[in-house]
Residue frames as a rotation matrix with the C-alpha (Angstrom) as fourth column:
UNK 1
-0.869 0.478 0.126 11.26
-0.487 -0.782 -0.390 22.49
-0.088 -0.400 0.912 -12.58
UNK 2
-0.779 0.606 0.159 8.44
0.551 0.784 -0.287 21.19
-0.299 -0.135 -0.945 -11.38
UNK 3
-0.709 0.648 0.278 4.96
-0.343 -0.661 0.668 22.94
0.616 0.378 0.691 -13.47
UNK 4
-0.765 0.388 -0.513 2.01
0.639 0.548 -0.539 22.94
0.072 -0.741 -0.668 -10.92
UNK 5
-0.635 0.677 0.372 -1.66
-0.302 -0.660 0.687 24.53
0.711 0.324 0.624 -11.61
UNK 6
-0.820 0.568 0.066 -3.98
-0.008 0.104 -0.995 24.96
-0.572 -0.816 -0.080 -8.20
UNK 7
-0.278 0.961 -0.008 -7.75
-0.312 -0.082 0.947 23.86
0.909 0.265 0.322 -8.68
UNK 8
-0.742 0.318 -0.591 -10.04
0.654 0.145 -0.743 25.14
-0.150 -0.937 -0.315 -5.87
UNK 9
0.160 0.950 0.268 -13.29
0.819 -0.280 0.502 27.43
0.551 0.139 -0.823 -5.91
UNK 10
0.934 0.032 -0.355 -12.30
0.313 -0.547 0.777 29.16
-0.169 -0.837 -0.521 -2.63
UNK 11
0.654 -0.632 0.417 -10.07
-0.224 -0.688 -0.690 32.00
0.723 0.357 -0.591 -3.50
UNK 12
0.738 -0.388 0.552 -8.65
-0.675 -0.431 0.600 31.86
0.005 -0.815 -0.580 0.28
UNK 13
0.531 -0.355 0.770 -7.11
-0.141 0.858 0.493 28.16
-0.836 -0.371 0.405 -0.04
UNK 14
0.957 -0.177 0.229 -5.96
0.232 -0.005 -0.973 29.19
0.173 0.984 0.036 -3.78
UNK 15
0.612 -0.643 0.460 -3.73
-0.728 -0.685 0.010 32.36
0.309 -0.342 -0.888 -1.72
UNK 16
0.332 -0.383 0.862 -2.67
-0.713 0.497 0.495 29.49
-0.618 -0.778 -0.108 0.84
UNK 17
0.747 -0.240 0.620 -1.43
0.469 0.851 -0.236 26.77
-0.471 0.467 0.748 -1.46
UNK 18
0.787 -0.486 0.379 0.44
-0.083 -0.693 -0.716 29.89
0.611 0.532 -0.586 -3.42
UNK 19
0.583 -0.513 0.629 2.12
-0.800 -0.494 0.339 31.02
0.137 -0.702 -0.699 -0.28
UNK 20
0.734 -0.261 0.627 2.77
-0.296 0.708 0.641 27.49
-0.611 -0.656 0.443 0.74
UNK 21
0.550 -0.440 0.710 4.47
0.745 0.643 -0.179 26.47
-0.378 0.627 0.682 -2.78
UNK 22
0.926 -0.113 0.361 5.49
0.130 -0.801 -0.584 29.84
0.355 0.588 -0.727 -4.29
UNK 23
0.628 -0.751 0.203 8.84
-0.764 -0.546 0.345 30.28
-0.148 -0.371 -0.917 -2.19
UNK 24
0.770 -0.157 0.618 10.00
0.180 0.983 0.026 26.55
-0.612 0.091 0.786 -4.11
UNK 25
-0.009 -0.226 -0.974 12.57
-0.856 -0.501 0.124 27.07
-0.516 0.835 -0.189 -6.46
UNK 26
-0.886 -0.362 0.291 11.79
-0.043 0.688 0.724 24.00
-0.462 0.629 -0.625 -7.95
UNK 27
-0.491 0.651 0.578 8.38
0.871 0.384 0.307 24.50
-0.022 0.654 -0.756 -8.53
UNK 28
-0.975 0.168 0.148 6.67
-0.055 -0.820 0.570 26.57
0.217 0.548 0.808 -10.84
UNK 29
0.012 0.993 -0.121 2.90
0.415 -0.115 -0.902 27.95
-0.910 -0.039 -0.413 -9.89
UNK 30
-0.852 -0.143 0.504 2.05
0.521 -0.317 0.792 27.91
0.047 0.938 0.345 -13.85
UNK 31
-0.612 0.723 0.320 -1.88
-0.577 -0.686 0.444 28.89
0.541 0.087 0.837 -12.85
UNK 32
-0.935 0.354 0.032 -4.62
-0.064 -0.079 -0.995 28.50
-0.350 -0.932 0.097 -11.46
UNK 33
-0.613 0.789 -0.039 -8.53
0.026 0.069 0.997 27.67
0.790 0.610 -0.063 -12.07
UNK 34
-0.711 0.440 0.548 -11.71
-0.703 -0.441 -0.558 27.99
-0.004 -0.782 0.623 -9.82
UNK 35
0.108 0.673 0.731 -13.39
-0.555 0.651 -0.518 24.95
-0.825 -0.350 0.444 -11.30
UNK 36
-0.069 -0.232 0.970 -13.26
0.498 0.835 0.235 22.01
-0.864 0.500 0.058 -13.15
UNK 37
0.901 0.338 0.273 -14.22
0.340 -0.154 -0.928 24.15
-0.271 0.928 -0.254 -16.50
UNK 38
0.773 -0.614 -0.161 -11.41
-0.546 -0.773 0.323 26.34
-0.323 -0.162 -0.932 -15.90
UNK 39
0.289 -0.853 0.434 -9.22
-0.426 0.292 0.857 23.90
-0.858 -0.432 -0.279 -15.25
UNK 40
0.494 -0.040 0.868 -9.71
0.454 0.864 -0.219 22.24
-0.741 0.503 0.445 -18.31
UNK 41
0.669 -0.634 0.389 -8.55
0.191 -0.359 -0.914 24.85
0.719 0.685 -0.119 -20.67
UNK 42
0.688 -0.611 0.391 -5.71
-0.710 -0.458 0.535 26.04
-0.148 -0.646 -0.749 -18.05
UNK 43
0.118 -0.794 0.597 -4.05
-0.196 0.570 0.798 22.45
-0.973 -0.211 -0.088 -18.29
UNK 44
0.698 -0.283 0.657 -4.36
0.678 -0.032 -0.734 22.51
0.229 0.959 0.169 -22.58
UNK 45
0.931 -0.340 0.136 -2.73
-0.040 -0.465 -0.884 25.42
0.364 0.818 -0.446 -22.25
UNK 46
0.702 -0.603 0.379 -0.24
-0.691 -0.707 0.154 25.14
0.175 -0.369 -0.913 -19.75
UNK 47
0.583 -0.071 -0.809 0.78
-0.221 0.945 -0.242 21.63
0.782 0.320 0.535 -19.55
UNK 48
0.453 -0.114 0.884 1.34
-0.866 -0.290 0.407 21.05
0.210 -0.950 -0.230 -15.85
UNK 49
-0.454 -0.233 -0.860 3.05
-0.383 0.922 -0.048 18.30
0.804 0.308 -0.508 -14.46
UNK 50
-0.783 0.426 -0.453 1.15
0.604 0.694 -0.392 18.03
0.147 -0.581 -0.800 -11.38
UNK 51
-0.592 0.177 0.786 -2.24
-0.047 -0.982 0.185 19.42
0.805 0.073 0.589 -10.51
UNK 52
-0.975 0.193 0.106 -3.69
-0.139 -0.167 -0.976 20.45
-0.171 -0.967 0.190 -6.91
UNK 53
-0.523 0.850 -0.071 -7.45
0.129 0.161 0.979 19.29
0.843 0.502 -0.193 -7.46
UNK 54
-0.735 0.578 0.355 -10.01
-0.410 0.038 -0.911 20.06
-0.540 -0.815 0.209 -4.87
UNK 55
-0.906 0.197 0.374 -13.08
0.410 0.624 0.665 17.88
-0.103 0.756 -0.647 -5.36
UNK 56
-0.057 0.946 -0.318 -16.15
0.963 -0.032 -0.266 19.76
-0.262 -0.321 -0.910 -4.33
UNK 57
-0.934 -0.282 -0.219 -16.43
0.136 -0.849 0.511 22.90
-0.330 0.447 0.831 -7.13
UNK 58
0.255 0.955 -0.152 -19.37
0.248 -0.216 -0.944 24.46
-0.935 0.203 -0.292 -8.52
UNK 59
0.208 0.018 -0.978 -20.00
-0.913 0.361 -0.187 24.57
0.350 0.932 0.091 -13.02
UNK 60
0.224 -0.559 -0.798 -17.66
0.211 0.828 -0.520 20.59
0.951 -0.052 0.304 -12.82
UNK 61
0.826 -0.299 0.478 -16.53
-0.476 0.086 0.875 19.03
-0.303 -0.950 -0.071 -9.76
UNK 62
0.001 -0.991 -0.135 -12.97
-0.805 -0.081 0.588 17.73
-0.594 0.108 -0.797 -9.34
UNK 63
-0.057 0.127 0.990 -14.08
-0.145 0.980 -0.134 14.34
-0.988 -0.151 -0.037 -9.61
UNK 64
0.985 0.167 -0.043 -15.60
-0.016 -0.163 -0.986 14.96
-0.172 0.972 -0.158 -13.49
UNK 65
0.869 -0.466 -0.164 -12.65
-0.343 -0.809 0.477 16.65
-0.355 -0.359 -0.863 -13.81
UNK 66
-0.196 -0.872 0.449 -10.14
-0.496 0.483 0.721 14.12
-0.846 -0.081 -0.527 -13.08
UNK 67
0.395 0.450 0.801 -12.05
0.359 0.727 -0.585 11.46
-0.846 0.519 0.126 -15.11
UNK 68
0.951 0.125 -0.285 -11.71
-0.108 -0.727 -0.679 14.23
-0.291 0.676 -0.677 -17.68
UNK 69
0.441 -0.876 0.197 -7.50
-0.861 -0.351 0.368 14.87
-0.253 -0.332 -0.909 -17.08
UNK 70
-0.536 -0.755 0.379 -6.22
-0.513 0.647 0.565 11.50
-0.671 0.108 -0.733 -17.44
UNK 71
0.490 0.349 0.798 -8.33
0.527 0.611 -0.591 10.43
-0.694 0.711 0.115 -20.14
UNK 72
0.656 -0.477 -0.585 -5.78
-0.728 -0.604 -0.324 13.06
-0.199 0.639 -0.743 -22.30
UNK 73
0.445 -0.879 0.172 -2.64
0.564 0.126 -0.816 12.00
0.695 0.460 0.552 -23.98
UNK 74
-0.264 -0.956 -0.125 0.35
0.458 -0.010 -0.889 12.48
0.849 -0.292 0.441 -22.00
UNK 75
0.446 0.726 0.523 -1.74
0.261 -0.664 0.700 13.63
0.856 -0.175 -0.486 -18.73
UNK 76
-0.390 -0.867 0.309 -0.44
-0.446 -0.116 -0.888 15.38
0.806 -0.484 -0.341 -15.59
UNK 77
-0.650 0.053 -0.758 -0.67
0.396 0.875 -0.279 13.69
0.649 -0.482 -0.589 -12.31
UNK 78
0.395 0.835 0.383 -3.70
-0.096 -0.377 0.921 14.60
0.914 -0.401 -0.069 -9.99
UNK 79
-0.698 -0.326 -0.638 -3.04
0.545 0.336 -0.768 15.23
0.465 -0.884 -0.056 -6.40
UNK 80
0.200 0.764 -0.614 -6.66
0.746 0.288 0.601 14.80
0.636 -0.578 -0.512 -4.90
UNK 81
-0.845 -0.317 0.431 -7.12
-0.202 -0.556 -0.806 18.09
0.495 -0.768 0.406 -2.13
UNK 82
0.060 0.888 -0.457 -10.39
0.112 0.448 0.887 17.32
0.992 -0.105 -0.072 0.46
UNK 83
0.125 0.229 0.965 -11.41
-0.864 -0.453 0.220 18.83
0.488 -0.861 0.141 3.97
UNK 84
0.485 0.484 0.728 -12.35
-0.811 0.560 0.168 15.24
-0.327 -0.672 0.665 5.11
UNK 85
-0.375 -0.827 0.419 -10.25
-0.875 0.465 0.134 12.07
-0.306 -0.316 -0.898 5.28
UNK 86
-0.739 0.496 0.455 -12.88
0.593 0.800 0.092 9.18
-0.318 0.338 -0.886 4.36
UNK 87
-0.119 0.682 -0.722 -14.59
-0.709 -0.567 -0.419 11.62
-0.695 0.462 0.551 1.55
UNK 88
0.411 -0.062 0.910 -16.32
0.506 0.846 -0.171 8.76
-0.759 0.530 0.379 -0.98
UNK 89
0.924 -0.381 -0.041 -15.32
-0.112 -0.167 -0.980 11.20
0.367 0.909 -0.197 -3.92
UNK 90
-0.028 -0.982 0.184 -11.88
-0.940 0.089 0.330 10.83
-0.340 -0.164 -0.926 -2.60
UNK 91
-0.067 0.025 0.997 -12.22
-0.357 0.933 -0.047 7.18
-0.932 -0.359 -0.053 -2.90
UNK 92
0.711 0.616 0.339 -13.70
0.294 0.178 -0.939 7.50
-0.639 0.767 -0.054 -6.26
UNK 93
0.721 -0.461 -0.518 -11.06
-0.691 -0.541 -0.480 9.87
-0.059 0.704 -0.708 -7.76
UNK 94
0.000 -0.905 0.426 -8.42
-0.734 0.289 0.615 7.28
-0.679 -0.312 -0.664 -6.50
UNK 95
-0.077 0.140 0.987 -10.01
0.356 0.929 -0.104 4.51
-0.931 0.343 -0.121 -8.47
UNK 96
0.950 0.257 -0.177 -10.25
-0.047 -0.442 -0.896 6.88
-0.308 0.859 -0.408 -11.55
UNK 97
0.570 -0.692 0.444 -6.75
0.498 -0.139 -0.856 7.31
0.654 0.709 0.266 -11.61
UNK 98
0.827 -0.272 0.492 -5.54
-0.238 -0.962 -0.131 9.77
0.509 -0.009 -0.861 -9.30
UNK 99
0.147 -0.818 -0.556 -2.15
0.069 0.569 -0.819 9.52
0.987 0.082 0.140 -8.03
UNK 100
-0.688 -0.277 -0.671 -2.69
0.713 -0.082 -0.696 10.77
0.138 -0.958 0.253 -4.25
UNK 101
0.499 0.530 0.686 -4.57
0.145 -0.831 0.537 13.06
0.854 -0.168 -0.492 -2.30
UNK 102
-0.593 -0.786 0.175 -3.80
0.166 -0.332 -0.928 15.76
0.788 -0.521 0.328 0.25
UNK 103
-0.060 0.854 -0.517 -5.90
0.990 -0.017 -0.143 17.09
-0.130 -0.521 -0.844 3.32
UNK 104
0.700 0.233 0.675 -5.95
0.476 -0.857 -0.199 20.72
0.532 0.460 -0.711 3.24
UNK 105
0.930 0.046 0.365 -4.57
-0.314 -0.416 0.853 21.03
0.191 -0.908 -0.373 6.66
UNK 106
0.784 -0.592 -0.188 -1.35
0.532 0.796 -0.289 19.25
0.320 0.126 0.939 5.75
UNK 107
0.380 -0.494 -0.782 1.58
0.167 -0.795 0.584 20.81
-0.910 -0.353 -0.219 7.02
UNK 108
0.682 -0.205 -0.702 3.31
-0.732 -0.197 -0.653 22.78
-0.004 0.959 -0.284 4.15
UNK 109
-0.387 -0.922 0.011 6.73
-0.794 0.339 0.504 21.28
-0.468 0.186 -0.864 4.57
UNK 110
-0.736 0.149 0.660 4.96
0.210 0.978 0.014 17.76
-0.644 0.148 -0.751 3.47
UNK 111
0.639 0.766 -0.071 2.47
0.078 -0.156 -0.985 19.33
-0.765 0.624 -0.160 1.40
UNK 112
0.593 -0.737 -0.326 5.68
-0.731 -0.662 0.168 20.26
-0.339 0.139 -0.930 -0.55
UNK 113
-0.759 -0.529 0.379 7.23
-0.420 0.843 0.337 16.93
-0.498 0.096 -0.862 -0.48
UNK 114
-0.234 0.670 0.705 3.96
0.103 0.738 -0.667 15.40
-0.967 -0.083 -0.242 -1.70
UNK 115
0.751 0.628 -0.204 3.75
-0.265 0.004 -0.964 17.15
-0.604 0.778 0.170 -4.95
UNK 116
0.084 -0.958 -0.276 7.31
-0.960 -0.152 0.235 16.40
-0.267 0.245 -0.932 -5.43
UNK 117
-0.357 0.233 0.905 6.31
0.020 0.970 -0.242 12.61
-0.934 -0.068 -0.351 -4.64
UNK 118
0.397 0.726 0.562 3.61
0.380 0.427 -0.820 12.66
-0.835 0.540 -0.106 -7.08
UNK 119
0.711 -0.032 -0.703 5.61
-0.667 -0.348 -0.659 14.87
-0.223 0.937 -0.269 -9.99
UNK 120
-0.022 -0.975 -0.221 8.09
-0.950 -0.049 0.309 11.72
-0.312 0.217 -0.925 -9.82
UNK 121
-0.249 0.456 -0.855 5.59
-0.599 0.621 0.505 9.24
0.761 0.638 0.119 -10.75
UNK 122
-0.805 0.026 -0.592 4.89
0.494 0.582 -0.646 7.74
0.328 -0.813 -0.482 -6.74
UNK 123
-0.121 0.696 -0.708 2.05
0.703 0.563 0.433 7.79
0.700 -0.445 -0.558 -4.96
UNK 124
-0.579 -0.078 0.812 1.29
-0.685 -0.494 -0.536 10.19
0.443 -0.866 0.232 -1.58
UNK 125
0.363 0.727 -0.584 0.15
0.126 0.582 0.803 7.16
0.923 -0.365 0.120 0.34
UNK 126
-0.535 -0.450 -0.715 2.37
0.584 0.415 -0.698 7.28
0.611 -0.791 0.041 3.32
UNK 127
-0.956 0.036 0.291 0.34
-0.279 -0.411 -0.868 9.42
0.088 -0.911 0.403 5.79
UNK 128
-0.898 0.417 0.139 -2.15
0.239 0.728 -0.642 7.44
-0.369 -0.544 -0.754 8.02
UNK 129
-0.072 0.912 -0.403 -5.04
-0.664 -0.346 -0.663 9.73
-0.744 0.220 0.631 6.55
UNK 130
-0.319 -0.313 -0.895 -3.82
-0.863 0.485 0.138 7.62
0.391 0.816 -0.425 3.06
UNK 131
-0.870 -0.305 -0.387 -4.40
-0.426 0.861 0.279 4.68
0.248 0.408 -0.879 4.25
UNK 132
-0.359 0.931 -0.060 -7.46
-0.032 -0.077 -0.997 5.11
-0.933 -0.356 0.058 6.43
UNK 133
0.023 0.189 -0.982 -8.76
-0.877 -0.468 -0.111 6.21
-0.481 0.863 0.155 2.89
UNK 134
-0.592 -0.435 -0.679 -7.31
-0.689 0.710 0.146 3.17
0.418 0.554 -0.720 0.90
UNK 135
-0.975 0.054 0.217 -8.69
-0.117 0.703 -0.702 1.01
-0.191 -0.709 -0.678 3.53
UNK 136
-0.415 0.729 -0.544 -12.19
-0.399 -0.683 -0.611 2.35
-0.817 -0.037 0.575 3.52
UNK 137
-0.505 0.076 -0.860 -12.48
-0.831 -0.313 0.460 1.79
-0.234 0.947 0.221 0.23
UNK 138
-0.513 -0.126 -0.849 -12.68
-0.155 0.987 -0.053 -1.96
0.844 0.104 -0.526 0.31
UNK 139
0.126 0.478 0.870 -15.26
-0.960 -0.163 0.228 -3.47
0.251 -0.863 0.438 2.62
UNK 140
0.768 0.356 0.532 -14.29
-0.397 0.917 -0.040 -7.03
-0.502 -0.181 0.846 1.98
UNK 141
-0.299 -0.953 0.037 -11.80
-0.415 0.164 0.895 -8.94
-0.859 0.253 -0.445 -0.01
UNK 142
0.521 0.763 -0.383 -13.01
-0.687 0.108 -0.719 -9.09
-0.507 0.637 0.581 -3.57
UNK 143
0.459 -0.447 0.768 -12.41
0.318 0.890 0.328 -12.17
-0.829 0.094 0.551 -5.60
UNK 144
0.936 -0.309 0.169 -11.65
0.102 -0.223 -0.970 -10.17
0.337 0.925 -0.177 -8.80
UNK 145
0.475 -0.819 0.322 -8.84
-0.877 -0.470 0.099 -8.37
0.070 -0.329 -0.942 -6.75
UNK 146
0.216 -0.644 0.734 -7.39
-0.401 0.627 0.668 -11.89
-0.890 -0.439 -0.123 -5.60
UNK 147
0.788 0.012 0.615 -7.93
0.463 0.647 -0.606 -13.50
-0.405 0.762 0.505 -8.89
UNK 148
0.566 -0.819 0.089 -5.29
-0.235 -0.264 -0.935 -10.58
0.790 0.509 -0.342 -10.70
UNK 149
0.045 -0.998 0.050 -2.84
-0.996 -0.049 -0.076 -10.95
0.078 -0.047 -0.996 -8.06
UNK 150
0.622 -0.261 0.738 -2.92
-0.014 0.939 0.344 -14.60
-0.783 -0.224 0.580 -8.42
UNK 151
0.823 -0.530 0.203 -1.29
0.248 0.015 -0.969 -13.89
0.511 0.848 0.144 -12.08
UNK 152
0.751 -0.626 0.208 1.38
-0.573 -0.775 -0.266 -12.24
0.328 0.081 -0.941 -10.06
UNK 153
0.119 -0.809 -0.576 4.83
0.262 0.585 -0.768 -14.16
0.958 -0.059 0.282 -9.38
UNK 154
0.633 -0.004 -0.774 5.81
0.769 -0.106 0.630 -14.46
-0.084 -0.994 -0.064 -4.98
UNK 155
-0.799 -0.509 -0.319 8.73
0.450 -0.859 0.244 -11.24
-0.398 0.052 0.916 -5.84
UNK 156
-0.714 0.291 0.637 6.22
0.207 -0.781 0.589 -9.54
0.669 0.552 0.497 -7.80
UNK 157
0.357 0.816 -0.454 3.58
0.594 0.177 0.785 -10.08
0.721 -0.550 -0.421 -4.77
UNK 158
0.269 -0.559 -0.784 6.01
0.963 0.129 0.238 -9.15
-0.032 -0.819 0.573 -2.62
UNK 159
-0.754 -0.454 0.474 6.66
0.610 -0.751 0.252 -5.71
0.242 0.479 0.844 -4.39
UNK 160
-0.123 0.934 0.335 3.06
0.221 -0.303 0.927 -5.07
0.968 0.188 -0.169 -4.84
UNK 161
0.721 0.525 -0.451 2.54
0.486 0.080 0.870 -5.08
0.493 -0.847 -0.198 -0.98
UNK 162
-0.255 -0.863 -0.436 5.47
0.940 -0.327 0.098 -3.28
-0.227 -0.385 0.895 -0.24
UNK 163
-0.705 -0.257 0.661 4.23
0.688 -0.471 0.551 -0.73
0.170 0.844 0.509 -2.58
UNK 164
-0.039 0.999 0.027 0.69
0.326 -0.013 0.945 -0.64
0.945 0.045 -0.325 -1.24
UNK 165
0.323 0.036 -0.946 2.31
0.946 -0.041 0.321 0.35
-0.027 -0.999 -0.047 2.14
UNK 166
0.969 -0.226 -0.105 3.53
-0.204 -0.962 0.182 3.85
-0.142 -0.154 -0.978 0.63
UNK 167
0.407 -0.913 0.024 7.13
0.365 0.187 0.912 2.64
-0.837 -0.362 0.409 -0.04
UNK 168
0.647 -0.152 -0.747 9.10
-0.724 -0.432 -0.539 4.45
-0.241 0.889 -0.389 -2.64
UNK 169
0.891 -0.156 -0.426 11.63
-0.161 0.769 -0.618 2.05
0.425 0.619 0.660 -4.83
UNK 170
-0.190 -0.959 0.211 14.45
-0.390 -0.124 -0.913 2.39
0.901 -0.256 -0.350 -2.97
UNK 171
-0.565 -0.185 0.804 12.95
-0.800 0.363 -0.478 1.66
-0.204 -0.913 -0.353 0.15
UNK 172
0.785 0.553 -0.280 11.25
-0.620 0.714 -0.326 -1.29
0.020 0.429 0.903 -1.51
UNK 173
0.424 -0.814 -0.398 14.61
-0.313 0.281 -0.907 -2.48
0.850 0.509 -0.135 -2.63
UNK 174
-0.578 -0.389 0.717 16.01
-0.696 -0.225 -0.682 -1.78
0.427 -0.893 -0.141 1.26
UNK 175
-0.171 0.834 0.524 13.42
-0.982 -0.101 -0.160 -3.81
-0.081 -0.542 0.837 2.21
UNK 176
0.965 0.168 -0.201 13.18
-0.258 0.747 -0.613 -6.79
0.047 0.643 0.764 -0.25
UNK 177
-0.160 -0.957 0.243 17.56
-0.041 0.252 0.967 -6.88
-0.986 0.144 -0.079 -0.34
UNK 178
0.247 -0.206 0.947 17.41
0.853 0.510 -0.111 -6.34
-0.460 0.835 0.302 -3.69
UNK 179
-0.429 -0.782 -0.452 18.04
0.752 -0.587 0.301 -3.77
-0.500 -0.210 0.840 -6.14
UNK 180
-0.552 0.196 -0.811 16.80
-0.419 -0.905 0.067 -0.57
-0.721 0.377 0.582 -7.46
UNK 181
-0.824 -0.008 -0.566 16.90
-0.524 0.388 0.758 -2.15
0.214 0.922 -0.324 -11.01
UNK 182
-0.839 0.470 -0.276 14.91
0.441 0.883 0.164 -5.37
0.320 0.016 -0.947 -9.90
UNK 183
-0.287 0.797 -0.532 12.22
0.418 -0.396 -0.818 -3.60
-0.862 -0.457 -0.220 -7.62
UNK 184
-0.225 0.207 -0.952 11.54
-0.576 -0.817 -0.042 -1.42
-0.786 0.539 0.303 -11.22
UNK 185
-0.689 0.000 -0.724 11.39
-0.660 0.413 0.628 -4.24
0.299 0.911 -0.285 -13.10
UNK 186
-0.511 0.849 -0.136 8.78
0.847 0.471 -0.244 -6.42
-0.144 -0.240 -0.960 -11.23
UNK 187
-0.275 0.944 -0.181 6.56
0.338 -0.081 -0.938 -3.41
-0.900 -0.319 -0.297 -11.22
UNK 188
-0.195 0.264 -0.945 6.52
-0.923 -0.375 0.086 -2.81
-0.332 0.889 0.316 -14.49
UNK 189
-0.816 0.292 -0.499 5.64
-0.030 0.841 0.540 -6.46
0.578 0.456 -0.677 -15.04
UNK 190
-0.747 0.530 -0.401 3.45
0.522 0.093 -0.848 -6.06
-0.412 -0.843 -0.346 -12.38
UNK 191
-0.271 0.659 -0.702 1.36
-0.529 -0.711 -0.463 -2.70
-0.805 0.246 0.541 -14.03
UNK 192
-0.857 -0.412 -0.311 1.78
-0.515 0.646 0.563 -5.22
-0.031 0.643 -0.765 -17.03
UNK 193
-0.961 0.096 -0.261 -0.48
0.172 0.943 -0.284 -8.07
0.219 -0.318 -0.923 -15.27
UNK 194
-0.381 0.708 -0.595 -2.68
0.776 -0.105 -0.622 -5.85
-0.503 -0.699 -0.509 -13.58
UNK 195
-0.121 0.400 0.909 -3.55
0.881 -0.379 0.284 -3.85
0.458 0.834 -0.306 -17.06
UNK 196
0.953 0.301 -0.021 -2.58
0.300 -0.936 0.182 -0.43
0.035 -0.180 -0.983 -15.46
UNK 197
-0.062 -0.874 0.482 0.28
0.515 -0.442 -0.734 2.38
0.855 0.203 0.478 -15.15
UNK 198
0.126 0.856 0.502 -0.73
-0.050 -0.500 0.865 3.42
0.991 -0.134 -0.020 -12.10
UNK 199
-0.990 -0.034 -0.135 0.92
0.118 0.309 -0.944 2.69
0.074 -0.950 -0.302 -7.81
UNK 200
-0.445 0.846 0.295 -2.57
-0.892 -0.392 -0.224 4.29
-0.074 -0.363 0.929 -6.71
UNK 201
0.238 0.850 -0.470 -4.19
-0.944 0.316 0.094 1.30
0.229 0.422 0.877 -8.22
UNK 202
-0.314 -0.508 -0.802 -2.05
-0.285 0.857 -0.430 -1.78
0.906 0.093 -0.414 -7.48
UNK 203
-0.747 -0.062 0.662 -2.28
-0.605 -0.350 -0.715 -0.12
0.276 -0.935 0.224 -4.00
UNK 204
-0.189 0.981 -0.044 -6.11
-0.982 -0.189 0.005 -0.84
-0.003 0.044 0.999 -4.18
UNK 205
0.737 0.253 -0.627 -5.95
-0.329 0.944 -0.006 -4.51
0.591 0.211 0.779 -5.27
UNK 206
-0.636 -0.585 -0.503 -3.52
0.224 0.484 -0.846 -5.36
0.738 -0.651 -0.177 -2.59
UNK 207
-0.797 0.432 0.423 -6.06
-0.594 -0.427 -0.682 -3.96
-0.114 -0.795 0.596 -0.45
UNK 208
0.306 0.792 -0.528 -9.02
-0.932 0.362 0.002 -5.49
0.193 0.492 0.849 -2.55
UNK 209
0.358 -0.463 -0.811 -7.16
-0.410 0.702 -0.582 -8.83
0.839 0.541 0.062 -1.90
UNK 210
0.793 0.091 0.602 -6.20
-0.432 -0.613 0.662 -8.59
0.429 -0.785 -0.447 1.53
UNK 211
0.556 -0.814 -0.165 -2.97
0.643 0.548 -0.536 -8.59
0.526 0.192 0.828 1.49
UNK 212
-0.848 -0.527 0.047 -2.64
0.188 -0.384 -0.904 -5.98
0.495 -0.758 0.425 4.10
């Protein structure tokens, strides 16, 4: 079972996100907050594994928020919500940490699949809004970014850029001809190299790096 607390301001998109998730039986709607204050005590007490974040709240915004969320012990995974596709606080939350983001307007079925994505420790990069987003971010090809993946080995490069396209390990593996096993073990040497625990972020420095 999958524990999932909604943060949004706007009661109406709280109802909608309910409706949309509530008829899962894998996942649980543990609660709910109206802003970043909320939210903090809501995820002490409930200990979500993913939460729905919208960034633009009144008392704390989502952004704060996040910053807030994954600086815990054992935090749950952020999936980023936002009206607008190339929002900078999107951008910003991504580089904090966050593990994806959604539009609002997503269709459920894939809203659905996305928090599944993210409560299994992947990314929601694959739709085009993702990458537009990712892309964005990066106006150039920074040398820091090239310098860390120079540390990386040509399979572990190879992973990284697979990864950074939204692939999940398996279809990495499918890709690469290799296996499961191996595709898990380069990116943990990878997160390793690149001093993080994080897809969201590798993502970034394959981008930072231009390596797509």
């Amino acid at each position: 079972m999958i524990r999932v607390v909604i943060v949004d301001d706007d009661p109406m998109v709280r109802t909608g996100l309910r409706l949309i998730l509530g008829g899962e039986a894998d996942l649980d709607l543990a609660g709910e907050a109206a802003d970043g204050k909320q939210a903090m005590a809501v995820v002490r007490d409930l200990r979500p594994d993913v939460v729905l974040m919208d960034i633009r709240m009144p008392v704390q915004d989502g952004l704060t928020t996040t910053e807030l969320l994954l600086a815990r012990p054992s935090p749950p995974r952020i999936l980023v919500l936002t009206t607008f596709d190339a929002d900078d606080m999107v951008l910003r939350a991504l580089r904090l940490g966050a593990h994806g983001f959604l539009l609002k307007d997503t269709p459920p079925p894939k809203m659905i699949e996305a928090v599944r994505t993210v409560a299994r420790g992947e990314p929601v990069l694959s739709p085009s809004v993702a990458r537009q987003v990712i892309a964005a971010a990066t106006g150039g090809y920074e040398p820091q970014a090239l310098r860390e993946l120079a540390r990386l080995t040509e399979r572990e490069r190879e992973v990284a850029i697979e990864l950074a396209r939204g692939l999940s390990n398996a279809e990495i593996a499918a890709a690469l001809s290799v296996s499961v096993a191996t595709v898990k073990a380069n990116i943990t040497r990878i997160f390793a190299k690149l001093g993080t625990d994080n897809r969201v972020h590798v993502a970034m420095r394959v981008r930072d790096a231009g390596l797509l």
